[in-house]
C-alpha positions in Angstrom: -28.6 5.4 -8.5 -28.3 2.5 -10.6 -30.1 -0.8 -10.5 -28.1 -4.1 -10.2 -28.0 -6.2 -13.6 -27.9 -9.9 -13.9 -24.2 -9.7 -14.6 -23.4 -8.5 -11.6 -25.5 -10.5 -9.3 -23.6 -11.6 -6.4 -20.5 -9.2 -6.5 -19.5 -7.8 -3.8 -21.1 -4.2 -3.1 -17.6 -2.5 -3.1 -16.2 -4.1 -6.6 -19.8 -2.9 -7.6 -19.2 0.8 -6.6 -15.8 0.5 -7.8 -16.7 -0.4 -11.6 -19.4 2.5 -11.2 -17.2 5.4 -9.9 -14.1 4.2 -11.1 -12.8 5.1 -7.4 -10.5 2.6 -6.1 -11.6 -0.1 -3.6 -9.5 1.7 -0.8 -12.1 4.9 -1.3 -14.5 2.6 -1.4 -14.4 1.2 1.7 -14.1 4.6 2.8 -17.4 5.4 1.7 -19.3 2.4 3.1 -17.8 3.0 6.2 -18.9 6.4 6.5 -22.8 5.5 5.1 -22.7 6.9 1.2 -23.4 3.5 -0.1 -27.0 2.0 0.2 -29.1 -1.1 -1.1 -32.1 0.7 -1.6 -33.3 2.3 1.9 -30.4 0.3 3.9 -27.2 1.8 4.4 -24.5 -1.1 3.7 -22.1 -1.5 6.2 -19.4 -3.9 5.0 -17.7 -4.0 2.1 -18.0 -7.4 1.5 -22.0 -7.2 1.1 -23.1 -8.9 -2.1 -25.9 -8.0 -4.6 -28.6 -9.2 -5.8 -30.2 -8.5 -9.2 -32.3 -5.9 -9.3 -31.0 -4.0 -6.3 -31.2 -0.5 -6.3 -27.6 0.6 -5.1 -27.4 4.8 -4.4 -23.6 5.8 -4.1 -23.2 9.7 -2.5 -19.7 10.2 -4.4 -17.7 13.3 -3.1 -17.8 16.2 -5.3 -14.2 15.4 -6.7 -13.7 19.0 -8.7 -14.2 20.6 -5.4 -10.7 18.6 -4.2 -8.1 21.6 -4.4 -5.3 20.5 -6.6 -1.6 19.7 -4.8 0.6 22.2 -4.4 4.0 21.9 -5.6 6.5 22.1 -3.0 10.1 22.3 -3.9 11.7 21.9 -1.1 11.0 18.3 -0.5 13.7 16.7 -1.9 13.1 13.2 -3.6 15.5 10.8 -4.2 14.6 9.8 -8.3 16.5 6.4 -9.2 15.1 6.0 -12.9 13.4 8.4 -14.5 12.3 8.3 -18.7 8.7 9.9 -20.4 6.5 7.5 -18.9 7.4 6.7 -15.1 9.3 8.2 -12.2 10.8 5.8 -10.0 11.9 6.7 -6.2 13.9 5.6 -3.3 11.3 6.8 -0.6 13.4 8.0 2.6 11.9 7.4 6.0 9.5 9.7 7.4 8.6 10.8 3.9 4.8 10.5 3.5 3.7 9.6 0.0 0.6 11.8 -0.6 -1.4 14.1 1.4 -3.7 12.7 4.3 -5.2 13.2 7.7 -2.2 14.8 9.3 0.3 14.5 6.6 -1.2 17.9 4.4 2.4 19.4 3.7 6.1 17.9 2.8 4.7 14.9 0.6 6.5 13.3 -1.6 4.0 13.6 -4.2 4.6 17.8 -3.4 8.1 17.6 -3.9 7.9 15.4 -7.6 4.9 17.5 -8.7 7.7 20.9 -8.1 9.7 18.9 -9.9 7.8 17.4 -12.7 4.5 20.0 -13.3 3.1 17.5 -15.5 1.7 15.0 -13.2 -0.6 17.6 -12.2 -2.8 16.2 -15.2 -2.0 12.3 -13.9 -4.1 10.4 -12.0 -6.1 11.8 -8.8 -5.3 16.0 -8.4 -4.9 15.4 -4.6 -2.2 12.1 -5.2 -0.7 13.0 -8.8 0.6 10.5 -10.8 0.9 7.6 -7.6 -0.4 4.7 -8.1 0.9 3.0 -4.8 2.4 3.7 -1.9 4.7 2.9 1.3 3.5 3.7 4.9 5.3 6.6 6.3 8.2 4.3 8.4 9.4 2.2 5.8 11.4 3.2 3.0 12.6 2.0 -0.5 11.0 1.7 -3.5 8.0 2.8 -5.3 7.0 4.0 -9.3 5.1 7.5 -9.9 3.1 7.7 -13.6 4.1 10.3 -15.5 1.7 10.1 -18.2 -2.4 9.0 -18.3 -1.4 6.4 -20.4 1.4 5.2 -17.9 -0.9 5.2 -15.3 -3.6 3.0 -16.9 -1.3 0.7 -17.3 0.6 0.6 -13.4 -2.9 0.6 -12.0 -3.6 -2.4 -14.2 -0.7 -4.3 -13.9 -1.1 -3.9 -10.2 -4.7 -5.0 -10.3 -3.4 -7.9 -11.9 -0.7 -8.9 -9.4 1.7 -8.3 -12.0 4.3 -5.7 -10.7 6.9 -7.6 -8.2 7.5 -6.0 -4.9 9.8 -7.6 -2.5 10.8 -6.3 1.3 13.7 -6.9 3.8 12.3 -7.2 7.3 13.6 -8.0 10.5 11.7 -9.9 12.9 11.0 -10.9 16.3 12.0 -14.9 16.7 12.6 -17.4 14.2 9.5 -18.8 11.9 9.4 -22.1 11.7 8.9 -23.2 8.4 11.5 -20.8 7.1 9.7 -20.2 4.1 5.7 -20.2 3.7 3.2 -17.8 2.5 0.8 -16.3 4.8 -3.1 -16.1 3.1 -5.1 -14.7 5.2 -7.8 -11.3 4.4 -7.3 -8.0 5.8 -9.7 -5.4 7.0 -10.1 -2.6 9.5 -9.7 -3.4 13.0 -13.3 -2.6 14.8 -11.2 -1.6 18.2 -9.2 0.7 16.2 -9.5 2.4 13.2 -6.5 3.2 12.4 -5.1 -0.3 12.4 -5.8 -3.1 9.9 -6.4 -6.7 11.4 -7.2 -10.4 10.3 -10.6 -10.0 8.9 -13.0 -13.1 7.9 -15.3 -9.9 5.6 -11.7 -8.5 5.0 -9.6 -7.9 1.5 -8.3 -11.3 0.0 -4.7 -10.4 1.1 -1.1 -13.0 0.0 2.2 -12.7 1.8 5.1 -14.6 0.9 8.1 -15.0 2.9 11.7 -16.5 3.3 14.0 -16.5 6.2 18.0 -15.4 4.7 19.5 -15.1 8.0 18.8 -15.8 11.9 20.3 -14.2 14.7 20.3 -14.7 18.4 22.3 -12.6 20.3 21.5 -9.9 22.1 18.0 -11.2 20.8 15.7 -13.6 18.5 15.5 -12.2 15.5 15.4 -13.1 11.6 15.7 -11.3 8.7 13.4 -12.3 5.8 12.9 -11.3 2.3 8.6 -10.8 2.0 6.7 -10.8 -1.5 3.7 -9.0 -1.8 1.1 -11.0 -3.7 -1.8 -8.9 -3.2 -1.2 -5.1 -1.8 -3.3 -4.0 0.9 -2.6 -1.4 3.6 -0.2 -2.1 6.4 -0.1 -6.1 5.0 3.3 -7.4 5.5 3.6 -6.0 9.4 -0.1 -7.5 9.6 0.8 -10.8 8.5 3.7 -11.1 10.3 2.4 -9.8 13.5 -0.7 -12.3 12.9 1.8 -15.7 12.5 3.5 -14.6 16.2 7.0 -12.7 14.3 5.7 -8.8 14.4 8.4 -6.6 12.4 11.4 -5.3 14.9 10.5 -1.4 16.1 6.8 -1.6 15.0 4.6 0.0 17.8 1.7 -0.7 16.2 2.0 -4.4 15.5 3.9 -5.1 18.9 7.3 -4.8 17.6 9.0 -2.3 19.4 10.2 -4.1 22.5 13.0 -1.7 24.7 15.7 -4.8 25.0 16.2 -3.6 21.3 15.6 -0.5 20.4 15.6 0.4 16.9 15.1 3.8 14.8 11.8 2.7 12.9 9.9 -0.1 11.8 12.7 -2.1 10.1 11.1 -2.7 6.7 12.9 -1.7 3.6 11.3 -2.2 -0.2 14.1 -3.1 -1.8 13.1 -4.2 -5.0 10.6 -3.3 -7.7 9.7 -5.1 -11.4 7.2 -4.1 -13.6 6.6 -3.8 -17.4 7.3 -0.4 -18.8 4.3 1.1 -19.8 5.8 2.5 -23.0 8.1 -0.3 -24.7 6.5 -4.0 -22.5 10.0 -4.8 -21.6 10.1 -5.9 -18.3 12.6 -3.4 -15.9 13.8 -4.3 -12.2 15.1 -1.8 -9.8 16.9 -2.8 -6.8 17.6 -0.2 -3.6 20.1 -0.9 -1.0 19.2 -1.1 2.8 19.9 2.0 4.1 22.3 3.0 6.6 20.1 3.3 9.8 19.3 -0.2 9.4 22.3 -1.8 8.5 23.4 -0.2 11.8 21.3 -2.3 13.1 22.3 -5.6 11.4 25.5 -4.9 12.5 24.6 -5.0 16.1 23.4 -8.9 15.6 24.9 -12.2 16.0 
């Protein structure tokens, strides 16, 4: 229980809960969504609730020592492109779920680094070690593991500043019009389905830029773009894109997958990844190829 000071008056109730837990905003949300966060008797039920001074804000924080450690699993295989003391970074496969979640306990990728590497077992959360982002399960490329505390302070805070550059190939549906542009528009849960993010006026301040590099029209519409993420909030790029009428080519879940094209997945590919090293401040860039299953199906456009 903790009472709101005049610094904090008029924050919103889930940066508040953040800077008290030290749980990030995505766990958060989690938790006002399932009723552990109250303004004195009242349950809050959106994030984007702000505070008063004087409030009385209760938090029921999961007992985090009861969360079982990860196993290590070694025979998830990872594909490591860099690798030094301080950070680990990977050329996540399709399929290949980061971390453990509802569904997804066993072959993580997270499993098969902590077999690799035992000490990220002491990195970050014990259920997640050493990640400090993450890729949805369809798309691949690339993404940076801490490998130290101190690495992982300063990911999490370069991130938090905006400060780590993440680009993404993505074919889509039709040709935008202007070519380039930037797409600003907050995120949030969808309230028909839970398991989808939508366009939300209470939702997460979310950026997407974009560029068109080539267009196509035969056998369909398409373009392929280059996307920036600005701001890095679940499922944001096929969100955005969906949301300006050009959802990503073989996404069922943001109308993508249409059957006059049929692709393998969701064709999103991270291919490159900037950040400054947390043990020397030099900047370092990775780039990662598109992988075969879709430039198969670049080569089957005009």
């Amino acid at each position: 229980m903790t009472v709101v000071p005049a610094a904090l008056a008029g924050e919103r109730i889930d940066r508040v809960v953040a800077m008290l837990t030290g749980l990030p905003r995505s766990e958060v949300a989690l938790l006002v969504a399932g009723g552990a966060v109250r303004i004195g008797d009242r349950a809050v039920t959106k994030p984007s609730t702000r505070v008063a001074e004087g409030d009385v804000v209760t938090v029921d924080v999961p007992d985090r020592g009861a969360i079982a450690p990860l196993a290590p699993e070694p025979e998830v295989a990872v594909p490591v492109v860099f690798v030094d003391e301080q950070v680990i970074v990977v050329d996540k496969p399709p399929e290949l779920v980061v971390h453990p979640g509802a569904g997804n306990d066993r072959g993580t990728m997270a499993a098969g680094l902590l077999a690799r590497f035992p000490e990220l077992a002491a990195v970050g959360e014990p259920e997640r070690p050493g990640i400090v982002h993450r890729l949805d399960k369809g798309t691949s490329g690339l993404l940076v593991v801490a490998r130290t505390a101190d690495a992982y302070d300063s990911l999490v805070a370069q991130l938090s500043a905006r400060a780590v550059e993440r680009r993404y190939t993505a074919l889509v549906w039709g040709h935008p019009d202007p070519p380039t542009g930037l797409v600003d528009a907050p995120i949030g849960r969808s309230r028909r389905d839970p398991t989808r993010m939508a366009i939300a006026a209470d939702g997460r301040e979310a950026r997407t830029g974009y560029e068109v590099r080539r267009s196509f029209t035969e056998p369909v519409e398409v373009a392929l773009l280059e996307c920036r993420l600005e701001t890095g909030r679940t499922h944001q790029i096929r969100v955005h894109l969906a949301a300006i009428g050009h959802p990503i080519v073989g996404d069922p879940r943001y109308r993508g997958a249409r059957t006059r094209f049929p692709v393998p997945r969701p064709f999103l590919h991270a291919h490159r990844l900037a950040f400054d090293h947390p043990g020397t401040g030099e900047r370092v860039a990775f780039d990662a190829p598109l992988p075969a299953d879709l430039a198969a199906v670049l080569d089957r456009l005009t």
